[in-house]
PyMOL Python script that loads the backbone (N, CA, C, O; Angstrom):
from pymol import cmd

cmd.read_pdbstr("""\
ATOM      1  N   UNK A   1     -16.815   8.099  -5.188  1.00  0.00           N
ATOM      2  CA  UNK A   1     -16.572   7.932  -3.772  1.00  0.00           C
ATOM      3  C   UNK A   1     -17.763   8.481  -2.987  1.00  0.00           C
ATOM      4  O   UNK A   1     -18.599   9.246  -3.468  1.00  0.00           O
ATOM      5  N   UNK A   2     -17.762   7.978  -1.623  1.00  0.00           N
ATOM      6  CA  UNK A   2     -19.175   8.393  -0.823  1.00  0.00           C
ATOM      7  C   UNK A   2     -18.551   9.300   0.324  1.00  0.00           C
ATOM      8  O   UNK A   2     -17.818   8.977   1.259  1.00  0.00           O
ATOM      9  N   UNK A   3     -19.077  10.556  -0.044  1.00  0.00           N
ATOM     10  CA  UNK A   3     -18.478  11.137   1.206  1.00  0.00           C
ATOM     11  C   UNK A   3     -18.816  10.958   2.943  1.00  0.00           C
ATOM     12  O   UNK A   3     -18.889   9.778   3.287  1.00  0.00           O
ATOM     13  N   UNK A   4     -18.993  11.829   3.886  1.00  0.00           N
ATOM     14  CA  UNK A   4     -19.331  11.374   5.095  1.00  0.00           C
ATOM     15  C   UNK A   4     -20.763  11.507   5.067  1.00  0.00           C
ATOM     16  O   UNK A   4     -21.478  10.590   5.470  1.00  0.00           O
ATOM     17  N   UNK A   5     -21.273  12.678   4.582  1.00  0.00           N
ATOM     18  CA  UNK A   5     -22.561  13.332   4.667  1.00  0.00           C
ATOM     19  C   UNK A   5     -23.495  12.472   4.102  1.00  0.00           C
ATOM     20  O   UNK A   5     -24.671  12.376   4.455  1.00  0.00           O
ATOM     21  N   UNK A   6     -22.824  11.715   3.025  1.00  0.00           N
ATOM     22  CA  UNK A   6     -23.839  10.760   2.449  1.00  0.00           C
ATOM     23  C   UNK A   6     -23.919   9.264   2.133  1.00  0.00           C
ATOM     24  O   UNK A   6     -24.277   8.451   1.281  1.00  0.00           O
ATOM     25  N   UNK A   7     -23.154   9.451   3.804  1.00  0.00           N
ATOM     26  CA  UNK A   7     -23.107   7.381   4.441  1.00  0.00           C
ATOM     27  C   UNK A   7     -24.758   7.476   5.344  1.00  0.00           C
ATOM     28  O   UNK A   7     -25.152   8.487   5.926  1.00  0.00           O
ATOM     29  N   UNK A   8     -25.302   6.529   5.280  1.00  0.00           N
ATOM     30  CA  UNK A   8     -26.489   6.634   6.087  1.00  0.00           C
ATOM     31  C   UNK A   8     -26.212   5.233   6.472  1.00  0.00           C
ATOM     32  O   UNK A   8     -25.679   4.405   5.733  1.00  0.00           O
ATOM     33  N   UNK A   9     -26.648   5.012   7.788  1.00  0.00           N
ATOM     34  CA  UNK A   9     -27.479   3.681   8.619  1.00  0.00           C
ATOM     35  C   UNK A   9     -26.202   2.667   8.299  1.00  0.00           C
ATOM     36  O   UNK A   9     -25.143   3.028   8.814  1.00  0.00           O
ATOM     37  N   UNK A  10     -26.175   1.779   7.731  1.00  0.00           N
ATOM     38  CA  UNK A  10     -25.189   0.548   7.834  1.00  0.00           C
ATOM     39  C   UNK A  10     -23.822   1.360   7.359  1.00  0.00           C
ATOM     40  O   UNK A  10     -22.835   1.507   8.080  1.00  0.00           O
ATOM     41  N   UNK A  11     -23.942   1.803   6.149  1.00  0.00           N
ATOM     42  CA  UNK A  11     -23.111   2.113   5.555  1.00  0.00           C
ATOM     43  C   UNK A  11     -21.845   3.112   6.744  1.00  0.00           C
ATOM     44  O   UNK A  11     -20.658   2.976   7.043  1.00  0.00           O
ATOM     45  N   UNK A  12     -23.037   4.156   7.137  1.00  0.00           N
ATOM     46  CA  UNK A  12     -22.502   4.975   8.146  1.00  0.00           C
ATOM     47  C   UNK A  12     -21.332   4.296   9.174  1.00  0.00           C
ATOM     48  O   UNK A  12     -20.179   4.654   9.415  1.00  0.00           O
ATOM     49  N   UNK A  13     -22.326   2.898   9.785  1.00  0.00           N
ATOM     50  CA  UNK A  13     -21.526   2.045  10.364  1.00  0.00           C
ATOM     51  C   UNK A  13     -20.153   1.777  10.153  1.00  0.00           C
ATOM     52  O   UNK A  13     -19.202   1.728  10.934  1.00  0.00           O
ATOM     53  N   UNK A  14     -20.286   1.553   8.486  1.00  0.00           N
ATOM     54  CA  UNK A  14     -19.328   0.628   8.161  1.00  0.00           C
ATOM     55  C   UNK A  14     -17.521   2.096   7.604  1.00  0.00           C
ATOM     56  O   UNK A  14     -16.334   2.088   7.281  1.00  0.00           O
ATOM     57  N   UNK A  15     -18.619   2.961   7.866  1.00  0.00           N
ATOM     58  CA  UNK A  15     -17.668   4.034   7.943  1.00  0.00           C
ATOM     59  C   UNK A  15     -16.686   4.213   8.958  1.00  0.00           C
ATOM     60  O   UNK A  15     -15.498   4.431   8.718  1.00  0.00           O
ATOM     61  N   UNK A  16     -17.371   4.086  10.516  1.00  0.00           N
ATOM     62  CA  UNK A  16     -16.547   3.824  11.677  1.00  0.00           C
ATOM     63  C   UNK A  16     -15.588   3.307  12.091  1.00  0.00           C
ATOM     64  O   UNK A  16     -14.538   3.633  12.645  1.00  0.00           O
ATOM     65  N   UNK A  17     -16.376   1.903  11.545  1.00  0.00           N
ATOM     66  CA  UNK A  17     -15.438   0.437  11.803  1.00  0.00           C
ATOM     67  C   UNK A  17     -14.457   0.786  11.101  1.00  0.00           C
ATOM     68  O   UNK A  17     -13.407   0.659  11.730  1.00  0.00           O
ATOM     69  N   UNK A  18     -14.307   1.225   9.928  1.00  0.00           N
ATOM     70  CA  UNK A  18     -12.904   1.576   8.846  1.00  0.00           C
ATOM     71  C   UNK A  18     -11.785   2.931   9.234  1.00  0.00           C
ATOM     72  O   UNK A  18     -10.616   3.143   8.914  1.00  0.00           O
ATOM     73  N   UNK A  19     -12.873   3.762  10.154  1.00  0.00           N
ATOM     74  CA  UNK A  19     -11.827   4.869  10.721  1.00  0.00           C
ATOM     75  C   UNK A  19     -10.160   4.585  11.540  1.00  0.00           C
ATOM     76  O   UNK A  19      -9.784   3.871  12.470  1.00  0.00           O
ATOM     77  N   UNK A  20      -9.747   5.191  10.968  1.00  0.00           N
ATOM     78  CA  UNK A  20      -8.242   5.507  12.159  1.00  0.00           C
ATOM     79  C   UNK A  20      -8.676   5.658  13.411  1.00  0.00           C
ATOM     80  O   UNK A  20      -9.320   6.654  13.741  1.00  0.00           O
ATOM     81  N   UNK A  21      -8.411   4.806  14.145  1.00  0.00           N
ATOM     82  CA  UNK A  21      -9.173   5.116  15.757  1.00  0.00           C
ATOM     83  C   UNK A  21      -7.945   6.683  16.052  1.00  0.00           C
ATOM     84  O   UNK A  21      -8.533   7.726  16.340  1.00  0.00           O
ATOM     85  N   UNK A  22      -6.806   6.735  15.990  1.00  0.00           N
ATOM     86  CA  UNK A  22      -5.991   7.811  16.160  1.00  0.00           C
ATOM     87  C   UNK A  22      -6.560   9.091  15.766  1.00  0.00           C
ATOM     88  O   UNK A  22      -6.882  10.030  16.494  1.00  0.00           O
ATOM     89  N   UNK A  23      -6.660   8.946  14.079  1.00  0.00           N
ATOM     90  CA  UNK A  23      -7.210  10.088  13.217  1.00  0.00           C
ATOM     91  C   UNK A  23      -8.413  10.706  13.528  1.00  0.00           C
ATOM     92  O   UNK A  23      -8.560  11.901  13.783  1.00  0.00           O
ATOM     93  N   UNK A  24      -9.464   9.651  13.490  1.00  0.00           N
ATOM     94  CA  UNK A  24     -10.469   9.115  12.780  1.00  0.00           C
ATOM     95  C   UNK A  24     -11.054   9.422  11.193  1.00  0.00           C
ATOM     96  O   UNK A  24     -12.231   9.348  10.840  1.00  0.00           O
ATOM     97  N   UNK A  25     -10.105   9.715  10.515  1.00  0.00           N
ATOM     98  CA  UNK A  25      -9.714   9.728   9.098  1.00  0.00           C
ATOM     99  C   UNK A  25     -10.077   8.232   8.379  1.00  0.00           C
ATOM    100  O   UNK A  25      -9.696   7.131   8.778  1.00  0.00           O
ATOM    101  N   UNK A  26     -10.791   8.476   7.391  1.00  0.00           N
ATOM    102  CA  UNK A  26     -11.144   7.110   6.876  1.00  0.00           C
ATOM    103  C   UNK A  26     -10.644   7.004   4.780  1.00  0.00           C
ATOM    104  O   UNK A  26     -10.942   7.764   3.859  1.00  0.00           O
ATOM    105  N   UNK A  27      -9.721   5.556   4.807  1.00  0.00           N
ATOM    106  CA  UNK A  27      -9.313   5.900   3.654  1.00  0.00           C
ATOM    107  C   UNK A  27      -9.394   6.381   2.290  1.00  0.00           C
ATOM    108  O   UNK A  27      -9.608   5.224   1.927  1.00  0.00           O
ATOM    109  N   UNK A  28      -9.415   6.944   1.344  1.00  0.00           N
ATOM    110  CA  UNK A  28     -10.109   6.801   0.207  1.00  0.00           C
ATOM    111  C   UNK A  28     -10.547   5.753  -0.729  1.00  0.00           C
ATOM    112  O   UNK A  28     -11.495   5.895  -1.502  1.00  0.00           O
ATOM    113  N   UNK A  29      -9.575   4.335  -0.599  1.00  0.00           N
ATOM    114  CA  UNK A  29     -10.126   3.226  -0.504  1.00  0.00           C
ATOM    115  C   UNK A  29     -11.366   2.785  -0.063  1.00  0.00           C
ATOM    116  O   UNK A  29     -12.199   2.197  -0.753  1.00  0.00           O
ATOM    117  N   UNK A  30     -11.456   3.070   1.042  1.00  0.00           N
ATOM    118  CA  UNK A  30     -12.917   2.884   1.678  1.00  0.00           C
ATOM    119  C   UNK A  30     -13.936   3.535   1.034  1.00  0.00           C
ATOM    120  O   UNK A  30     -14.934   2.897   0.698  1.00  0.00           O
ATOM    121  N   UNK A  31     -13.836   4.725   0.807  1.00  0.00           N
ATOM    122  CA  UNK A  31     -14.551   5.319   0.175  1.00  0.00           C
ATOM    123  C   UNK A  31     -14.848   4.889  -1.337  1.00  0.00           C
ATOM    124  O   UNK A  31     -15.949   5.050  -1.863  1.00  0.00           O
ATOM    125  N   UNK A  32     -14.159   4.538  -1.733  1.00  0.00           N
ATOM    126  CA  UNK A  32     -14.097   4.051  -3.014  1.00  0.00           C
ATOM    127  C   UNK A  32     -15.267   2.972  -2.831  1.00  0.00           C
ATOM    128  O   UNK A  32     -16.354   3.091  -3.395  1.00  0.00           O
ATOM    129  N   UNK A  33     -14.870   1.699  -1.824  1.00  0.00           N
ATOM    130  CA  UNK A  33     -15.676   0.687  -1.769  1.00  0.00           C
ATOM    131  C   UNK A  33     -17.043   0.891  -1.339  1.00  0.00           C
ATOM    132  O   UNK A  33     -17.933   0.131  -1.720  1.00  0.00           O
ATOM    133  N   UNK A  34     -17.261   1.853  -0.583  1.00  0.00           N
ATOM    134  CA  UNK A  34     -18.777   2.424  -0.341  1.00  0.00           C
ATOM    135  C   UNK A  34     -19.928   2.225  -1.248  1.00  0.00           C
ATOM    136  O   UNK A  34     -21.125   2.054  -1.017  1.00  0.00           O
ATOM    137  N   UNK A  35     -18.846   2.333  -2.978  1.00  0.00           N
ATOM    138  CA  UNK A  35     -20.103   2.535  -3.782  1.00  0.00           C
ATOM    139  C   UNK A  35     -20.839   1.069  -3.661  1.00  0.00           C
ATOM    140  O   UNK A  35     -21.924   0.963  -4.232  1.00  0.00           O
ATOM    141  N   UNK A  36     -20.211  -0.301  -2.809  1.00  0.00           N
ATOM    142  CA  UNK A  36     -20.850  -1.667  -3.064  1.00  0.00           C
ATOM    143  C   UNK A  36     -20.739  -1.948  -1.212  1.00  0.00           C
ATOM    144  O   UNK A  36     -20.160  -2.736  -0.465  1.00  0.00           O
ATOM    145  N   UNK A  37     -21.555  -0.928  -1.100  1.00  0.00           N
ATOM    146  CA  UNK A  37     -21.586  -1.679   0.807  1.00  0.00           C
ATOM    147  C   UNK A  37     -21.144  -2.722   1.132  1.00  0.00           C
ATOM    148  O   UNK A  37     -20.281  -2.844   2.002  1.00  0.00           O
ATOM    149  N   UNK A  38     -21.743  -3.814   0.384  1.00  0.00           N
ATOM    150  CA  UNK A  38     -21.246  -5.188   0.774  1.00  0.00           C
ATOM    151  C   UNK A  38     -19.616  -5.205   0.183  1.00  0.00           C
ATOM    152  O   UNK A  38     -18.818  -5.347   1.110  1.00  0.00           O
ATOM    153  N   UNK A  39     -19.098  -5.111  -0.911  1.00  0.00           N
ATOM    154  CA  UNK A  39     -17.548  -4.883  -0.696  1.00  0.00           C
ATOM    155  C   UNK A  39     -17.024  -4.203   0.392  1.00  0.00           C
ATOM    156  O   UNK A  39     -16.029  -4.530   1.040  1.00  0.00           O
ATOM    157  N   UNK A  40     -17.767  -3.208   0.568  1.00  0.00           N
ATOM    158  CA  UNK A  40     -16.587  -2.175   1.908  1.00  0.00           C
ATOM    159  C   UNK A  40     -16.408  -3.470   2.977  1.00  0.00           C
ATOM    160  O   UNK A  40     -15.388  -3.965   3.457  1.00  0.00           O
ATOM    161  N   UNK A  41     -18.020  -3.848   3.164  1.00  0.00           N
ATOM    162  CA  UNK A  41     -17.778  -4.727   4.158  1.00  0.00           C
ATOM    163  C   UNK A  41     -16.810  -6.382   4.378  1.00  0.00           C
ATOM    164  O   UNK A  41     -16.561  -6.940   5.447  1.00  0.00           O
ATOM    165  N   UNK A  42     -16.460  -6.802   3.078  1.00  0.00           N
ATOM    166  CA  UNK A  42     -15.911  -7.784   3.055  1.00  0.00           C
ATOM    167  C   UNK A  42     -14.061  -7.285   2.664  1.00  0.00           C
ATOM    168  O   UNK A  42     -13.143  -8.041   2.346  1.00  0.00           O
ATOM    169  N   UNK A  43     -14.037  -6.003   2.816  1.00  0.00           N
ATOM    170  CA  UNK A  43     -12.045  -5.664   1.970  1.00  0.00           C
ATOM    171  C   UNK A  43     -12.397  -5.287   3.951  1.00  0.00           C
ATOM    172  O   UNK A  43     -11.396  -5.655   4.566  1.00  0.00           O
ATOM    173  N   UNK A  44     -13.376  -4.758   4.839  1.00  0.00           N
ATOM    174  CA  UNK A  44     -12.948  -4.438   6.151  1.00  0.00           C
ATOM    175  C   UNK A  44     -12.477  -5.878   7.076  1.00  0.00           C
ATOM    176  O   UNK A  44     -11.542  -6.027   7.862  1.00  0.00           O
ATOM    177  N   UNK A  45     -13.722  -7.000   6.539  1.00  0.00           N
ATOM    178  CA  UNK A  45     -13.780  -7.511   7.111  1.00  0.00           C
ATOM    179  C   UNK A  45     -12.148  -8.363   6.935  1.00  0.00           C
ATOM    180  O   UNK A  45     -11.600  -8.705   7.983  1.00  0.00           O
ATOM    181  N   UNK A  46     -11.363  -8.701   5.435  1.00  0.00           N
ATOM    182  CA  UNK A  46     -10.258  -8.976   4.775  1.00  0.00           C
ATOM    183  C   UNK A  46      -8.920  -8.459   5.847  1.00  0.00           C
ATOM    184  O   UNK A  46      -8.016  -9.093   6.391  1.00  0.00           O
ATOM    185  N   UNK A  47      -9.254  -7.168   5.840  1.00  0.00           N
ATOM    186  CA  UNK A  47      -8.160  -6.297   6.501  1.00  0.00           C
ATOM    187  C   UNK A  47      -7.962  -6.531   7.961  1.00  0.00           C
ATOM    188  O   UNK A  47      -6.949  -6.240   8.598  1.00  0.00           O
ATOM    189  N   UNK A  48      -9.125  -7.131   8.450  1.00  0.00           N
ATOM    190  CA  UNK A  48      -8.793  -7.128   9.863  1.00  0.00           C
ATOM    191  C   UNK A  48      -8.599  -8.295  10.298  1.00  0.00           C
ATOM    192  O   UNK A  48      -8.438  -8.404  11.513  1.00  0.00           O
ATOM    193  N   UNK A  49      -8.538  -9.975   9.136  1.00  0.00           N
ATOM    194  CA  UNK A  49      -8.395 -10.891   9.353  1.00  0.00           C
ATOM    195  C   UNK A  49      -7.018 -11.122   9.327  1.00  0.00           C
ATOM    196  O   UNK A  49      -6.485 -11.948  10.069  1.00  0.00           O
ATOM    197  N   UNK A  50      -6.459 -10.496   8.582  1.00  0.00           N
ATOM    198  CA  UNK A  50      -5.106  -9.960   7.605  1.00  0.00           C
ATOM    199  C   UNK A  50      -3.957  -9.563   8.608  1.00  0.00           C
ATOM    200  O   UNK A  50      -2.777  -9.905   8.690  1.00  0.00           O
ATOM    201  N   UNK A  51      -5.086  -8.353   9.644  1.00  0.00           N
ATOM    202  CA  UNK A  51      -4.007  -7.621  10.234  1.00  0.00           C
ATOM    203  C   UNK A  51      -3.926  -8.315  11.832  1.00  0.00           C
ATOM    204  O   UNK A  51      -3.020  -8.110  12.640  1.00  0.00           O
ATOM    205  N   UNK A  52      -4.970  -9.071  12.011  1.00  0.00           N
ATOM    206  CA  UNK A  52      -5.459  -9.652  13.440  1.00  0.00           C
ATOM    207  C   UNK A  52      -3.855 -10.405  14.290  1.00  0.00           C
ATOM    208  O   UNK A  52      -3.450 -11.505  13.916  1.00  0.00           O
ATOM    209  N   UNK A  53      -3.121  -9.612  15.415  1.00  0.00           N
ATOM    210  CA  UNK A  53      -2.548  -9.723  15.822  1.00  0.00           C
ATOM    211  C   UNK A  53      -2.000 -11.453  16.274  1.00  0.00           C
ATOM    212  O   UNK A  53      -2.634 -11.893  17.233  1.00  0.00           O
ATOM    213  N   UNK A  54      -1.219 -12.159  15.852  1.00  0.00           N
ATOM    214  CA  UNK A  54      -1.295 -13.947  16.439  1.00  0.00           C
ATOM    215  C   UNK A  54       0.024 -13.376  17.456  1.00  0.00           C
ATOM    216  O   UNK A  54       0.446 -12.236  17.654  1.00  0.00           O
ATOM    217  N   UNK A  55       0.561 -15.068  18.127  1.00  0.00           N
ATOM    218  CA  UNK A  55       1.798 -14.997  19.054  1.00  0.00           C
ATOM    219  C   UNK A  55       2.462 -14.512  18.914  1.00  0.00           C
ATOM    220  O   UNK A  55       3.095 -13.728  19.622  1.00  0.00           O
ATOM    221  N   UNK A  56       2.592 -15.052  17.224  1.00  0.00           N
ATOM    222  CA  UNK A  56       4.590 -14.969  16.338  1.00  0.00           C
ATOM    223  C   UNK A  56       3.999 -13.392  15.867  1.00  0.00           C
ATOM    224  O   UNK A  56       5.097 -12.863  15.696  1.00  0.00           O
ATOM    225  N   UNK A  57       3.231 -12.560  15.623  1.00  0.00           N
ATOM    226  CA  UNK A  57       3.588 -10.861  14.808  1.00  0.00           C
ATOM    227  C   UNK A  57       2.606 -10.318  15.287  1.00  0.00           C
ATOM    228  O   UNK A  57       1.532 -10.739  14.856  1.00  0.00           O
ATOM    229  N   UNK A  58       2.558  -9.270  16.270  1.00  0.00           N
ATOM    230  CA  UNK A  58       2.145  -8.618  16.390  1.00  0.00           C
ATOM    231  C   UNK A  58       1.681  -7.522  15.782  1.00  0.00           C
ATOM    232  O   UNK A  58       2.550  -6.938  15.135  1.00  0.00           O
ATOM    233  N   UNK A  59       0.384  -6.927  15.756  1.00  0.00           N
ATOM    234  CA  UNK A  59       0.001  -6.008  14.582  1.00  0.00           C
ATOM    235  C   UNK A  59       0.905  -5.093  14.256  1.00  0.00           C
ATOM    236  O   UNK A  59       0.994  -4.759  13.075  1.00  0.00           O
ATOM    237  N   UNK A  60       1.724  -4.529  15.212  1.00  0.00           N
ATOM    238  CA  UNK A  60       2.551  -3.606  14.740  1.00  0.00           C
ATOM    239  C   UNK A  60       3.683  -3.820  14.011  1.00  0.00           C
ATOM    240  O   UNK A  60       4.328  -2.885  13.537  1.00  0.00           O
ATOM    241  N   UNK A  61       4.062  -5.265  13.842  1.00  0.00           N
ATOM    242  CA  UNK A  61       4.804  -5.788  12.980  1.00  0.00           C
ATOM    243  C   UNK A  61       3.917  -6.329  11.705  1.00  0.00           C
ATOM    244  O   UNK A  61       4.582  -6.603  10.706  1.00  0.00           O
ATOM    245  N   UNK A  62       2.751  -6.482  11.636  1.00  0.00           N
ATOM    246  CA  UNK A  62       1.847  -7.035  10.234  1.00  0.00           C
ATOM    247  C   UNK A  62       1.819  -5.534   9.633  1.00  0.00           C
ATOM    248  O   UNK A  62       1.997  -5.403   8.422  1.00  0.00           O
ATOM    249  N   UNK A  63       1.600  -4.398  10.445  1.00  0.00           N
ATOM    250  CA  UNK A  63       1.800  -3.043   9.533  1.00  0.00           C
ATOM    251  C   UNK A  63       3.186  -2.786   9.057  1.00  0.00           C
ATOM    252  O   UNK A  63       3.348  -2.404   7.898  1.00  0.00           O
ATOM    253  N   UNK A  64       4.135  -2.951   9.802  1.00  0.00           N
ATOM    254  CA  UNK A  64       5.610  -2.182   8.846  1.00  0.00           C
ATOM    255  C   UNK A  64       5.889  -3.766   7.666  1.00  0.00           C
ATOM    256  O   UNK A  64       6.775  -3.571   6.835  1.00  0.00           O
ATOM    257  N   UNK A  65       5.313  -4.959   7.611  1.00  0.00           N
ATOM    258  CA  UNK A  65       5.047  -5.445   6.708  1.00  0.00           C
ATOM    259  C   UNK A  65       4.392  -5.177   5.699  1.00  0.00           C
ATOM    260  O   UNK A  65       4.627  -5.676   4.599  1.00  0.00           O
ATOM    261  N   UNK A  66       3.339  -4.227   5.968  1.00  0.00           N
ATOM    262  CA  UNK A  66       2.380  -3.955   4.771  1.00  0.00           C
ATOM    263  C   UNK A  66       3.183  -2.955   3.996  1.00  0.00           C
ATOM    264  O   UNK A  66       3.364  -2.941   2.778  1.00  0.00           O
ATOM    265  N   UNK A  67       3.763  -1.887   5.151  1.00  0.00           N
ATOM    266  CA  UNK A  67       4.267  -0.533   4.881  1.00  0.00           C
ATOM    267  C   UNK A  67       5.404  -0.915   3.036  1.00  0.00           C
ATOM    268  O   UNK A  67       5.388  -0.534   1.866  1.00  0.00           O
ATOM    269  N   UNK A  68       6.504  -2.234   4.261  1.00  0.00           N
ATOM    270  CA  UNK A  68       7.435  -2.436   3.257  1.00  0.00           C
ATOM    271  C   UNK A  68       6.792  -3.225   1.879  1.00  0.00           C
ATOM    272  O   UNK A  68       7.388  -3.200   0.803  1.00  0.00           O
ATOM    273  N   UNK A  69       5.857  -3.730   2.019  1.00  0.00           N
ATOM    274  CA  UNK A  69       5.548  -4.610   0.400  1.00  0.00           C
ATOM    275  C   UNK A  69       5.059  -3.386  -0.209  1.00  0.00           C
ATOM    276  O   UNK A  69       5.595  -2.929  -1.218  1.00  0.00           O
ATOM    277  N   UNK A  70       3.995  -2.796   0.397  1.00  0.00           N
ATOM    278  CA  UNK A  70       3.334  -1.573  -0.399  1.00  0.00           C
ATOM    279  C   UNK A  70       4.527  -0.611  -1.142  1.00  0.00           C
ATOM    280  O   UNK A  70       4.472  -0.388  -2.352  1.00  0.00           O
ATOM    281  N   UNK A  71       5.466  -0.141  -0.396  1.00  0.00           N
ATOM    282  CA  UNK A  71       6.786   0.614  -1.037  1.00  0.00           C
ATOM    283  C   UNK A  71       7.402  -0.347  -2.210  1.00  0.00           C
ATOM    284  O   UNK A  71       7.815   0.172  -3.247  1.00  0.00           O
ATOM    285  N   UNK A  72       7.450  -1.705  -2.024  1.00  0.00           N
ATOM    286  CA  UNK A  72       8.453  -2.263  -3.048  1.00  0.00           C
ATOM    287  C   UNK A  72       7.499  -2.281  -3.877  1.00  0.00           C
ATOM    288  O   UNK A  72       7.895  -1.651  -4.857  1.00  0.00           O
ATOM    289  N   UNK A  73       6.526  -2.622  -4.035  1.00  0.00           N
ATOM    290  CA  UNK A  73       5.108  -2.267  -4.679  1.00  0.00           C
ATOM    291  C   UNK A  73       4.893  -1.504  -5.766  1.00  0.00           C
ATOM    292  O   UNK A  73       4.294  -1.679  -6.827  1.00  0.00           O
ATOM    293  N   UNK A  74       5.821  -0.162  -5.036  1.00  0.00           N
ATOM    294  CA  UNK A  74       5.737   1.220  -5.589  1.00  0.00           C
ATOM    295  C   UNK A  74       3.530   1.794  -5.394  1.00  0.00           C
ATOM    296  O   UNK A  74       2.834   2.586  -6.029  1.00  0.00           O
ATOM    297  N   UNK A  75       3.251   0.886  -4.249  1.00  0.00           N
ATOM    298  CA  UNK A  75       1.806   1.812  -4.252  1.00  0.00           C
ATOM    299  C   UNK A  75       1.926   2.806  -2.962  1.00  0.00           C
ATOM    300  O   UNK A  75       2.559   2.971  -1.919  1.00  0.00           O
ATOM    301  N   UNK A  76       0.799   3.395  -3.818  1.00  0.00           N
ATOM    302  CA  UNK A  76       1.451   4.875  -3.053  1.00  0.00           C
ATOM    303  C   UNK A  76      -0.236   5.334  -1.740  1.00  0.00           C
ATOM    304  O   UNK A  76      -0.607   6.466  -1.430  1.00  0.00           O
ATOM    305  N   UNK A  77      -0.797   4.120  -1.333  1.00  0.00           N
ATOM    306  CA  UNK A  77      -1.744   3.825  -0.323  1.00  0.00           C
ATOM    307  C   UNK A  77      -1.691   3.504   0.448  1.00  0.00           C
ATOM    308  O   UNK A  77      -2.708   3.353   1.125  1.00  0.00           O
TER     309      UNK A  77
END
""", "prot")
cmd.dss("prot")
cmd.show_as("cartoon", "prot")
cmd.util.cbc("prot")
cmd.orient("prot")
């Protein structure tokens, strides 16, 4: 995993874009994907196509969707 101290320049970027705007806590997932910049950037870019609010569900309904598959899932992320 890449910690904070040793994201530089894009990467750094791509650290942001992935933060909890609430937290600003960034996942260990992310971190994980750091080690292939270009992955971080395409599971961020995934996630936000994924989660991108339409008419019919609003994001806050695409999250307690994720919440519930991830639980039946049994993943614990």
């Amino acid at each position: 995993m890449v910690r904070d101290d040793d994201a530089h320049g894009e990467l750094a970027e791509l650290f942001d874009a992935g933060r909890d705007p609430h937290s600003g806590e960034l996942d260990e997932i992310l971190r994980v994907h750091a080690l292939d910049p270009a992955g971080l950037a395409a599971h961020l870019a995934l996630y936000r196509s994924a989660m991108r609010p339409t008419p019919g569900l609003r994001l806050r309904q695409r999250e307690m969707i994720a919440l519930v598959v991830s639980a039946w899932n049994g993943c614990h992320y």
